[in-house]
C-alpha positions in Angstrom: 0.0 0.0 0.0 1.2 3.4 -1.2 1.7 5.7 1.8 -0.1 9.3 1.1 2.1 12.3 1.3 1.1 15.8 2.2 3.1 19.0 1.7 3.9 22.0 4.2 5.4 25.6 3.7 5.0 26.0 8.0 3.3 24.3 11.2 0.6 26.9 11.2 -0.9 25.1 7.8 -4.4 23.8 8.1 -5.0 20.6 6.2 -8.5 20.4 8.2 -10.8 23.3 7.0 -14.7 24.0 8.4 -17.4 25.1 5.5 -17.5 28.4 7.7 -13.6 29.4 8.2 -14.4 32.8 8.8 -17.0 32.3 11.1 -16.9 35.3 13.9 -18.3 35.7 16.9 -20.9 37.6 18.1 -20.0 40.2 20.4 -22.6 39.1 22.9 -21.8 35.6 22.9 -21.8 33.6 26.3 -19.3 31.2 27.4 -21.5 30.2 31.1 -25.2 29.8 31.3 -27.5 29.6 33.6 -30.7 28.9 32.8 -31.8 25.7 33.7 -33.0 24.5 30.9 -30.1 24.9 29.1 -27.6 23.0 31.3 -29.9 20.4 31.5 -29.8 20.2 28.0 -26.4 20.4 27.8 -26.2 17.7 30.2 -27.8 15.3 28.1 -26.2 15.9 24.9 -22.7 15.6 26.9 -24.1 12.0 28.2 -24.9 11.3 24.7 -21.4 12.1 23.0 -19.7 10.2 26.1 -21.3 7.3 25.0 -20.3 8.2 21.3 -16.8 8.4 22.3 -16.9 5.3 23.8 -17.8 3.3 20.7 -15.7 5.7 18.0 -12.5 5.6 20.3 -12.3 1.8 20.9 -14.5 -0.1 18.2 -13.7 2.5 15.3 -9.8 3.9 16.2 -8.8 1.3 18.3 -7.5 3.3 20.8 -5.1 1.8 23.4 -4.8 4.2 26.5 -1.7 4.3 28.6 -1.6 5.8 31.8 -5.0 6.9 32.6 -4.4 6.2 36.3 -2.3 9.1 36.6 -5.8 11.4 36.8 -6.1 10.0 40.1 -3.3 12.0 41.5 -5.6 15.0 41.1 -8.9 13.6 41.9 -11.6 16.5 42.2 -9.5 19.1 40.9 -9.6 21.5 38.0 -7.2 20.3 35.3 -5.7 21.4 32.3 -4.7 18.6 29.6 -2.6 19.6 26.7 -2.4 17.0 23.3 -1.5 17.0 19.3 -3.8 17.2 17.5 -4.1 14.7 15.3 -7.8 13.2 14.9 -10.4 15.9 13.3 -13.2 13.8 15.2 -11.2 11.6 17.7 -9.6 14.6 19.2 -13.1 16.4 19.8 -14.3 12.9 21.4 -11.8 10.6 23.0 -10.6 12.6 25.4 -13.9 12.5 27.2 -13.2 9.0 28.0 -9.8 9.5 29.2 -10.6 12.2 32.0 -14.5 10.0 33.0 -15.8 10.9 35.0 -15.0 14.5 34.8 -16.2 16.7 32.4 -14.5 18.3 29.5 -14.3 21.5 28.2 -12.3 22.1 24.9 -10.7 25.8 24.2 -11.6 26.3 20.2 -11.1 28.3 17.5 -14.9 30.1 16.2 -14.8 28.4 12.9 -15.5 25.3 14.7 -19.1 26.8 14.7 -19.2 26.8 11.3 -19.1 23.1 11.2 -22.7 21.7 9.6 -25.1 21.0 12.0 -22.6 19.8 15.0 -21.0 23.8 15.3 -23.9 24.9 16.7 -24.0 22.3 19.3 -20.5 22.6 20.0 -20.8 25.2 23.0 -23.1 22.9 25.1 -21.0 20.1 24.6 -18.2 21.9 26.1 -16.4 23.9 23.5 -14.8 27.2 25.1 -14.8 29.3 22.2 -11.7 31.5 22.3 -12.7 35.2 22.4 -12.0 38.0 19.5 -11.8 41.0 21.8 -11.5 42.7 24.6 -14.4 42.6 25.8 -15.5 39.3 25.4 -12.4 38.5 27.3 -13.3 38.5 30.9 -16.5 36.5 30.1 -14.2 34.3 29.0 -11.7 34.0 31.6 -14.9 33.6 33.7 -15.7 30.3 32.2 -12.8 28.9 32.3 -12.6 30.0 36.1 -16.0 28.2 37.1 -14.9 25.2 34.8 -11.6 24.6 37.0 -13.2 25.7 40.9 -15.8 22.6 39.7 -13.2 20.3 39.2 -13.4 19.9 35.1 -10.7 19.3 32.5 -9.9 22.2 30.3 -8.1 20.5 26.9 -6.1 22.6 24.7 -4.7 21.6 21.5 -1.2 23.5 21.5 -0.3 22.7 17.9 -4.0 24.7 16.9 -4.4 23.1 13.6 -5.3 19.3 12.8 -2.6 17.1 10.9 -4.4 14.0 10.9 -2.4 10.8 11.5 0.6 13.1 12.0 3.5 10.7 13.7 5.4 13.5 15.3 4.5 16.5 17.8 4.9 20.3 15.5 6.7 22.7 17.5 4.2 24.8 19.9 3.9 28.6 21.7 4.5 29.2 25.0 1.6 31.5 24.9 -1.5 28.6 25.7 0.8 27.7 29.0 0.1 31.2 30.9 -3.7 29.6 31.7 -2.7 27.2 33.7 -0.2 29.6 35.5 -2.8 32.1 36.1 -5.0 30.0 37.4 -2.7 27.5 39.4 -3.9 24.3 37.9 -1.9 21.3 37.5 -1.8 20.2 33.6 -1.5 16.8 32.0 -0.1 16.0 28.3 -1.2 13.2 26.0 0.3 12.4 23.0 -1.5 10.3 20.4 1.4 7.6 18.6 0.6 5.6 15.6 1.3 1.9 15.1 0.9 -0.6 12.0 -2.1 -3.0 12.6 -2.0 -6.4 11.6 -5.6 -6.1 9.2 -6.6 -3.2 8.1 -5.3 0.2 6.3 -5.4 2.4 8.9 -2.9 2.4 12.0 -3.4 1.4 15.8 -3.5 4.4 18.0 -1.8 4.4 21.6 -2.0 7.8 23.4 0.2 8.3 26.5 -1.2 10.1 29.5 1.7 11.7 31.6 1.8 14.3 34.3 0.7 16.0 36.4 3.5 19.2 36.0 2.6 21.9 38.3 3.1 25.5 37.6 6.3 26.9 39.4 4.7 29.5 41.5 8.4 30.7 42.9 9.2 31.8 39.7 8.1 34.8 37.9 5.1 34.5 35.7 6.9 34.6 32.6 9.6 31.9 33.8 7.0 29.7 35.2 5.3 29.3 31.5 8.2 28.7 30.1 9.0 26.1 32.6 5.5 24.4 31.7 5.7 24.6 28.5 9.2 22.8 28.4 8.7 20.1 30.3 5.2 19.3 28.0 7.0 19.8 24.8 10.0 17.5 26.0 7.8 15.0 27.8 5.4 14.7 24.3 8.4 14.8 21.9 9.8 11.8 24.2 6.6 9.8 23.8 6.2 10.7 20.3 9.3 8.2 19.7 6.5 5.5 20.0 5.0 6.2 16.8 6.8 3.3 14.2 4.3 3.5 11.2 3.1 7.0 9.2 -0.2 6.1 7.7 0.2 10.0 6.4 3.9 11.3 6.0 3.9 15.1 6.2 7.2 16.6 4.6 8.5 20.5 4.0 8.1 22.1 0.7 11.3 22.1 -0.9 12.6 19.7 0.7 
């Protein structure tokens, strides 16, 4: 079987577009609700998708999952939970049964509300819609607060773009890092590695859970993310190692 190839000019290419790319936010947008109704309803669509994830992650990606038991260490605390992004479906799903039972919230970009029918639905499932100004800002920041004081997982996608079936972790900003900082929170990584199956075209996926790094409060705020950062970049390149089989093989333009 021919391996596919894709081309690159930088890491900030998107392979994985939305039919609404552009899609802006309104300026009165909410990030917390709290009407009733709605976070009931949000409740059951949440119950719904975990059960989704269940069946996609295991009986359709064959996901093996190593080191879940490390979410013990901070049972009932807010968490943040950094990962490449890989998987244009699995990355939006999967991690909801990693972190059971808590519940997930996933810092995104607003095209993802462009997405056909899902987008809309995306903000009760748990998307936390990165603001476009100012002002939205502090509503924002709100969220994210409430989120972590309740004991939830916050996920964020470092890379920002999908590379699906990509074998190795892109380089990464500092600048996602300052959340966790800012708000104290431990932070987990997992990095999704690709392996040849026996039957079948596409690979086996094994994603490593490691962690928890703590934020370096004795250190300046700026020092302290960069300390963060590091050791999540260094622990994820490391595990990245365990990927032996590119069903897609990314390579530079000119190269």
């Amino acid at each position: 079987m021919r391996e596919e190839v894709r081309y690159y000019r930088d890491f900030t290419d998107d392979f994985v577009e939305s039919g609404q790319q552009d899609k802006r936010l309104p300026e009165n947008f909410q990030w917390l609700h709290r009407n009733p109704l709605y976070r009931a309803a949000s409740a059951i669509l949440y119950g719904i998708a975990v059960i989704f994830a269940f069946i996609y992650s295991y009986a359709v990606l064959h996901i093996r999952v190593v080191g879940r038991e490390k979410f013990k260490i901070c049972k009932g605390k807010g968490i943040f939970l950094y990962g490449n992004h890989t998987q244009p479906m699995g990355d939006a799903f999967a991690p909801a049964v990693y972190i059971f039972p808590k519940r997930l919230y996933t810092v995104a970009g607003a095209a993802n509300l462009g997405i056909p029918v899902l987008g809309k639905l995306l903000p009760m499932l748990g998307a936390l819609i990165l603001p476009e100004s100012l002002s939205q800002m502090k509503s924002f920041q709100e969220a994210m607060r409430c989120h972590l004081e309740h004991g939830r997982c916050i996920i964020v996608y470092p890379e920002a773009h999908v590379w699906p079936y990509c074998s190795f972790v892109r380089p990464f900003a500092e600048t996602s890092f300052h959340y966790p900082v800012q708000y104290e929170a431990p932070v987990y990584c997992m990095t999704t590695t690709y392996q040849k199956r026996r039957r079948g075209k596409k690979p086996r996926i094994t994603t490593y859970i490691d962690g928890p790094f703590e934020p370096d409060l004795n250190l300046s705020k700026k020092e302290a993310i960069k300390k963060l950062h590091d050791e999540v970049s260094d622990c994820m390149q490391e595990r990245s190692r365990a990927s032996s089989y590119a069903y897609i093989r990314y390579e530079k333009e000119g190269e």
